[in-house]
C-alpha positions in Angstrom: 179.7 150.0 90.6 178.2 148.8 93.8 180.5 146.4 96.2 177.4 144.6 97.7 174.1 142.9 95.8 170.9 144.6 98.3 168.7 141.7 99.3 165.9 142.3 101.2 163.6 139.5 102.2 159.8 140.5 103.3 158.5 138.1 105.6 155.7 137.8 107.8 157.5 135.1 110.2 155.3 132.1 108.6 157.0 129.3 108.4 157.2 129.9 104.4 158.9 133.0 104.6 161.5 131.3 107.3 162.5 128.8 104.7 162.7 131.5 102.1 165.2 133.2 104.6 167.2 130.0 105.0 167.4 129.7 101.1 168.7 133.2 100.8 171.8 132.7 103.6 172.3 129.6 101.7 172.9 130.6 98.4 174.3 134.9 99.3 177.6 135.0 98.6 180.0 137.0 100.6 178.7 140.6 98.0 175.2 139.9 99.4 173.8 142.2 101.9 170.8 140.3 103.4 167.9 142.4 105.1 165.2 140.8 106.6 162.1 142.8 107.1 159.8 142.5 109.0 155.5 143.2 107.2 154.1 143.4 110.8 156.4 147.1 110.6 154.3 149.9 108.8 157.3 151.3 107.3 158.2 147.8 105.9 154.4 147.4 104.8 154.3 150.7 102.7 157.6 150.0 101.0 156.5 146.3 100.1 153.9 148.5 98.4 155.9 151.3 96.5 157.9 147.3 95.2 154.3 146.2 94.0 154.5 143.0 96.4 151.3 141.2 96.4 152.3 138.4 98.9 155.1 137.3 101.1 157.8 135.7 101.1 159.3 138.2 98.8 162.3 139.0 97.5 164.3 142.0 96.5 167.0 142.8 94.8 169.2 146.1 94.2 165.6 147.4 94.5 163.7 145.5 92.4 161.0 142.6 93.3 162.8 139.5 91.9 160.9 137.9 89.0 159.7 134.8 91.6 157.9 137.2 93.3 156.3 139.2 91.0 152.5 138.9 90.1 151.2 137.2 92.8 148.5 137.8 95.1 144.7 137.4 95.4 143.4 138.6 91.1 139.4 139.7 91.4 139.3 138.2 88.3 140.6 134.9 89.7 138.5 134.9 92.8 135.3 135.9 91.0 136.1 132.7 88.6 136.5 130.7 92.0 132.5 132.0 92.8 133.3 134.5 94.9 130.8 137.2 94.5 128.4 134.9 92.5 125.4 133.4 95.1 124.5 130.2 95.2 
């Protein structure tokens, strides 16, 4: 059994992903292992992709995109319902 709970934050240094990194500090607990990381990094970027993150803030945990984070993003099928694609 692991000692410490992983928790990686992807952030893009918006001001929404800075509150999202306050939350986190706030609420880890002293088992928490809190990484920032950093999307502007191409390494970061590609493993934001192997998680399936759509969008940032993000957050991981033990390895696995936490259920807040999950599913979002731009849809086509959403966009093409907002008239994108469609002319005037």
């Amino acid at each position: 059994m692991n000692a410490t709970r992983k928790i990686e934050v992807f952030s893009a240094g918006c001001v929404l992903c800075e509150d999202t990194i306050t939350l986190i500090n706030q609420i880890a607990c002293p088992s928490c292992e809190v990484e920032i990381l950093d999307m502007h990094k191409p390494e970061v970027s590609k493993k934001a992709r192997r998680y399936g993150i759509r969008s940032v803030p993000a957050v991981a945990v033990d390895g696995k995109l936490a259920d807040c984070c999950a599913g979002r993003g731009p849809d086509e099928t959403q966009l093409r319902a907002a008239g994108i694609g469609t002319p005037l």
